[in-house]
N, C-alpha and C positions, 0 to 999 in steps of 0.2 A: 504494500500500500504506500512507504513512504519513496518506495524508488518509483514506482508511478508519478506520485506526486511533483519528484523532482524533475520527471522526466516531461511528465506535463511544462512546469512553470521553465524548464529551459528550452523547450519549443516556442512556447509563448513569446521568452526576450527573443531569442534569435526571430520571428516573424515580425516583432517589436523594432528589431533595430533592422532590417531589411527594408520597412516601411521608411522607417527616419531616415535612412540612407537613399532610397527613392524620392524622397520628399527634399531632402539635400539637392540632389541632382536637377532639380526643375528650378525654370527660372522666375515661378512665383514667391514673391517676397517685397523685402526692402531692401533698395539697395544704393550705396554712395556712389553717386557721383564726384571723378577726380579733376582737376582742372589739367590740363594737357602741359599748360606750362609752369604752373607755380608748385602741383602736385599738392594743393589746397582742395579739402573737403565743398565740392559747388553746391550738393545739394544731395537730396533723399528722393527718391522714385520708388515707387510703391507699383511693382509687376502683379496684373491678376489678371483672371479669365473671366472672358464673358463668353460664355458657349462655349466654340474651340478656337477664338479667338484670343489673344494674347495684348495685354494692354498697358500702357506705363504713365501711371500721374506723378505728378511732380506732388511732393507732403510738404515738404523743406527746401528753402534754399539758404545759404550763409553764403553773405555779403561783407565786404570789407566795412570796417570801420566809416562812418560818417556818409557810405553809399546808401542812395533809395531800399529801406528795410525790407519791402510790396514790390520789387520791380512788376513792371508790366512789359509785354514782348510788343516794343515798339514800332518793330522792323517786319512784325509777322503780319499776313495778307487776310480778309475775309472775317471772319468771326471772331477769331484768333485777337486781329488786331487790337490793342492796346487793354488785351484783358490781362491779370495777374496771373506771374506766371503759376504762384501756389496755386493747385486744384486743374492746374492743364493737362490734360492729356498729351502728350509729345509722342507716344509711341503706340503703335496701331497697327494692326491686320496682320499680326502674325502669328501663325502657324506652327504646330512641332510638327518638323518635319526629319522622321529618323531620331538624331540627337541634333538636333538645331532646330533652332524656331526661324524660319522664313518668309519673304513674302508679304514685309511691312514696311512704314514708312516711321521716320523720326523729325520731329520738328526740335531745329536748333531755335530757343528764343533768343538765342545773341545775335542771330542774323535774320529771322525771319525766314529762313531755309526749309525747305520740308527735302529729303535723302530718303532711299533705297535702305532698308535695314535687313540685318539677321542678329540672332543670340545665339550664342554658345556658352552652356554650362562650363568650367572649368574648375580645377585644384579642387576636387570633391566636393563640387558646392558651395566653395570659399570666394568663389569668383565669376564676374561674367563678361563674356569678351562683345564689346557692341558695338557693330560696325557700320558705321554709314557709309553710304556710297551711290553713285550716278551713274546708272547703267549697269554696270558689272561689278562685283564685290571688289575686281582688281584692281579699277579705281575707286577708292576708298581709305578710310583710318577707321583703324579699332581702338575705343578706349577700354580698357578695363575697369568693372565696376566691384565694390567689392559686399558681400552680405551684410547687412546690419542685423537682419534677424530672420 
């Protein structure tokens, strides 16, 4: 009876931590945005699903000292325009495809840009490689983002 018992509750952890390890690997979460050149925390994006769609709001941004607390995306076109960027969606219409999510778009609100996007999970869910680009992934940059939670 007691080696059942054990034997039960060490299936349990191991299907336990199988799950958290699946749940590691997806690009649903929060996650920090890095600045490209100061290597300063830009902001918090919050990846979630809507259906099997894949989507990224902006929760957080950190602005330098004495800079507009609320920026608004001045530069951005249509609806977009001069809304805040807390609460924006920036990222949209993408798909798991295989192990990447494909097949979306990302609004930079520094430029008012909308780019070609994909995700890739990385470093066992410690990390995510986001790449914009025009046309082909070839031309493009990936920043890496990293998990907050």
């Amino acid at each position: 009876m007691i080696i059942r018992a054990k034997l039960i509750t060490a299936l349990l952890l191991t299907v336990t931590s199988l799950g958290l390890h699946a749940q590691n690997l997806s690009a649903i979460g929060l996650w920090k945005t890095i600045d490209d050149n100061t290597g300063k925390v830009k902001s918090l994006v919050r990846i979630y699903a809507v259906g099997d769609e894949v989507r990224g709001k902006v929760e957080k941004v950190f602005v330098e000292p004495g800079a507009e607390p609320n920026p608004v995306c001045l530069k951005c076109e249509g609806d977009m325009k001069d809304k805040p960027v807390v609460g924006m969606v920036i990222l949209y219409g993408l798909k798991l495809d295989g192990k990447e999510y494909n097949g979306g778009k990302i609004l930079d609100p520094n430029n008012g840009k909308v780019y070609s996007s994909k995700l890739t999970v990385a470093d066992g869910g410690k990390t995510l490689n986001m790449r914009g680009y025009i046309g082909t992934p070839m031309f493009g940059r990936t920043q890496t983002w990293l998990r907050e939670e």
